[in-house]
C-alpha positions as CSV (number, residue, x, y, z in Angstrom):
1,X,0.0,0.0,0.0
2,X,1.3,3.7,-0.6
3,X,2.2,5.7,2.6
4,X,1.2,9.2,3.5
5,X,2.1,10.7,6.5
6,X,-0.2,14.2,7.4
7,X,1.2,17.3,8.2
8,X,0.1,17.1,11.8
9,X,2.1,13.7,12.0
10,X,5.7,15.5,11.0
11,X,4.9,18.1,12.8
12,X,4.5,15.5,16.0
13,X,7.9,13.8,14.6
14,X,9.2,17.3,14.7
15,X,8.4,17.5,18.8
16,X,9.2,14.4,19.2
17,X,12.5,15.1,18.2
18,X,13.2,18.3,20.1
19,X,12.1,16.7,23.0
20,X,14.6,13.5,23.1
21,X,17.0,16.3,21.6
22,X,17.4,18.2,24.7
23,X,19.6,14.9,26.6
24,X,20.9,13.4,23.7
25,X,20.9,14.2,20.0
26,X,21.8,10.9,18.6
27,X,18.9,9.1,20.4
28,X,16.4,11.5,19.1
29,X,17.0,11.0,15.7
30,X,17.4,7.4,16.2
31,X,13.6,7.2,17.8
32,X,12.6,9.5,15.3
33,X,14.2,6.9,12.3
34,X,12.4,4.1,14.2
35,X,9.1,5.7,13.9
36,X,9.4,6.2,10.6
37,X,10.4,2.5,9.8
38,X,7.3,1.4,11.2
39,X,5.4,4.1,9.1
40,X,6.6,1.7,6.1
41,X,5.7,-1.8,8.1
42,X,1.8,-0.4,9.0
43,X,1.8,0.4,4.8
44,X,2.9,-3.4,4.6
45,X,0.5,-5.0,7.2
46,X,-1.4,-2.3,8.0
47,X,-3.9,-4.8,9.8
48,X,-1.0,-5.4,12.9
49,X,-2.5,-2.4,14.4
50,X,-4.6,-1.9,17.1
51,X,-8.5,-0.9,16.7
52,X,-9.0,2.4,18.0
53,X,-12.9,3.0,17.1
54,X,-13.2,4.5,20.6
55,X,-11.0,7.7,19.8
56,X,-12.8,7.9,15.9
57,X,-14.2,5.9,13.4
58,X,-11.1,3.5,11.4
59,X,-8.6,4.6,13.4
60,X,-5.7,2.0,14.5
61,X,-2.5,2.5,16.2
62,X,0.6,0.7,16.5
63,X,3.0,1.5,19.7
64,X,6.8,1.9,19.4
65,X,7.8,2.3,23.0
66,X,6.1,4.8,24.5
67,X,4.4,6.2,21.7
68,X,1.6,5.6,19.5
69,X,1.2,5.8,15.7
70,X,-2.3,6.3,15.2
71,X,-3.1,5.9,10.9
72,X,-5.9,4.8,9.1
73,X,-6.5,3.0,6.1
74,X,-7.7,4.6,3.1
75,X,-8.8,3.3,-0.3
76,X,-5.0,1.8,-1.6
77,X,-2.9,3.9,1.3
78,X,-2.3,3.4,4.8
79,X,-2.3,7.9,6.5
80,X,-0.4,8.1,9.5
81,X,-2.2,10.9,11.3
82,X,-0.8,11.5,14.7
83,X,2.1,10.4,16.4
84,X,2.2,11.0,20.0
85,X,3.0,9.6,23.8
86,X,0.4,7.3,25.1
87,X,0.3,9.5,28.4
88,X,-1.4,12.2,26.5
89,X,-4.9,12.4,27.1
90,X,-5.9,10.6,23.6
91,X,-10.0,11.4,23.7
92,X,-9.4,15.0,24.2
93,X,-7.0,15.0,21.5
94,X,-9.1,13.3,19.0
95,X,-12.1,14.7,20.0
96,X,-11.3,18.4,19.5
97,X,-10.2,17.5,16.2
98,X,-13.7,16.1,15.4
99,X,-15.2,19.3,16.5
100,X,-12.9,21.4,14.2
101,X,-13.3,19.1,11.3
């Protein structure tokens, strides 16, 4: 399946990033590049992933440590959407984006 990855999810790459950044450099990129490798495995098997119908409708996600990849699948292509910690309060998150949207 093709891969696209949403604005919103490189900009949470981007924080992801700066955050790890602060203590160590190397091991923020190196999260960052395993992230992204399992961008390409969800476009693979994108059914590995974890049914999140409880934050919105088709949404999966797939954990690499503590974070979550949350994508959906659409038509021929697998959308990574959000990447974030799984502390973060995920029905607030998702559910202000249904109110905008």
């Amino acid at each position: 399946m093709k891969l696209e990855v949403t604005s919103q999810a490189v900009s949470d790459l981007r924080e992801i990033e700066e955050y790890i950044g602060k203590d160590n450099a190397l091991a923020a990129v190196d999260f960052v590049q395993r992230l992204t490798d399992r961008f390409y495995q969800l476009s693979n098997m994108p059914g590995i992933g974890r049914k999140r119908d409880e934050l919105a409708a088709g949404l999966r996600s797939s954990g690499v440590g503590d974070h979550l990849i949350f994508y959906r699948v659409a038509g021929e292509k697998v959308v990574i959407v959000h990447v974030l910690h799984g502390a973060r309060d995920l029905p607030a998150i998702f559910g202000s984006e249904h109110q905008t949207s």
